[in-house]
C-alpha positions as CSV (number, residue, x, y, z in Angstrom):
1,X,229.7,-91.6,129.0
2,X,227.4,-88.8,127.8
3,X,228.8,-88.7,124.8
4,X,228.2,-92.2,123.9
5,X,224.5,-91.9,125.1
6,X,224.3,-88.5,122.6
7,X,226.0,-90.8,119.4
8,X,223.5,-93.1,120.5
9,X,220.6,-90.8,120.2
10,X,221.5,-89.9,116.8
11,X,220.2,-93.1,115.1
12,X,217.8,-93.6,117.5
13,X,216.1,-90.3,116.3
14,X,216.6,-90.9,112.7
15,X,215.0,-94.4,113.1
16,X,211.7,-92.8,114.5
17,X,211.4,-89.9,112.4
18,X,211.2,-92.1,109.5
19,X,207.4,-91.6,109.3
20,X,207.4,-87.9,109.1
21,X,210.5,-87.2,106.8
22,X,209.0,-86.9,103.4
23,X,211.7,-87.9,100.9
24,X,211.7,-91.0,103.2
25,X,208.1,-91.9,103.9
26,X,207.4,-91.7,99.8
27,X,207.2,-93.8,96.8
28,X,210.5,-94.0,95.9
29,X,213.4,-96.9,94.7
30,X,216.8,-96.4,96.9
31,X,219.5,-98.9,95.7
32,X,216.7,-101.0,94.2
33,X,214.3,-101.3,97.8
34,X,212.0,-98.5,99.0
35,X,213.0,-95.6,100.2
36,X,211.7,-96.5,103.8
37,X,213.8,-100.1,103.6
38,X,216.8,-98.5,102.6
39,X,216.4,-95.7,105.4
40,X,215.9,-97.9,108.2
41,X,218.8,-100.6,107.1
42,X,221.1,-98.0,106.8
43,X,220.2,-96.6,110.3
44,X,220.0,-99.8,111.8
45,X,223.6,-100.8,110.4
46,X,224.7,-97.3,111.8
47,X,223.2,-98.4,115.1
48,X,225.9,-101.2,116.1
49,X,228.9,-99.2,116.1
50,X,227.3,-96.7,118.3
51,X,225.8,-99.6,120.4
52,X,229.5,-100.9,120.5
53,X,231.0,-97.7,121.5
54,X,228.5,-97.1,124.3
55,X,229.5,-101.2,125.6
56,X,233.2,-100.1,125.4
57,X,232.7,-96.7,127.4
58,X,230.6,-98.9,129.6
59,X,233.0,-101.4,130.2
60,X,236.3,-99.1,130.4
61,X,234.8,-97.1,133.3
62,X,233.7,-100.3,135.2
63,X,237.1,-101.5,134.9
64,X,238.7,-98.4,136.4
65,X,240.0,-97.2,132.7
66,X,238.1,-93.7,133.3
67,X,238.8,-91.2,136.1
């Protein structure tokens, strides 16, 4: 289980040093949106299947699956 709550930290992290990364937080055009749009939609996209590992670690050891 602590290794879904680390992969879970990893976008978490990315997602709030967005203001403080500077080839994020600039004036730049990523795949046609700013730089700062495209950052946080990847992240966030990124987010669910870490979100849906830590549900399916969650689950399996409620179950019994992990002992």
């Amino acid at each position: 289980m602590r290794v879904a709550i680390l992969l879970l930290m990893v976008p978490i992290a990315a997602l709030l040093a967005t203001v403080w990364l500077p080839f994020v937080n600039a004036p730049h055009i990523w795949l046609g949106m700013p730089s700062m749009m495209t950052w946080n939609v990847a992240w966030v996209i990124l987010l669910t299947p870490a979100l849906g590992y830590v549900e399916y670690q969650r689950t399996r050891r409620r179950d019994g699956g992990d002992r």
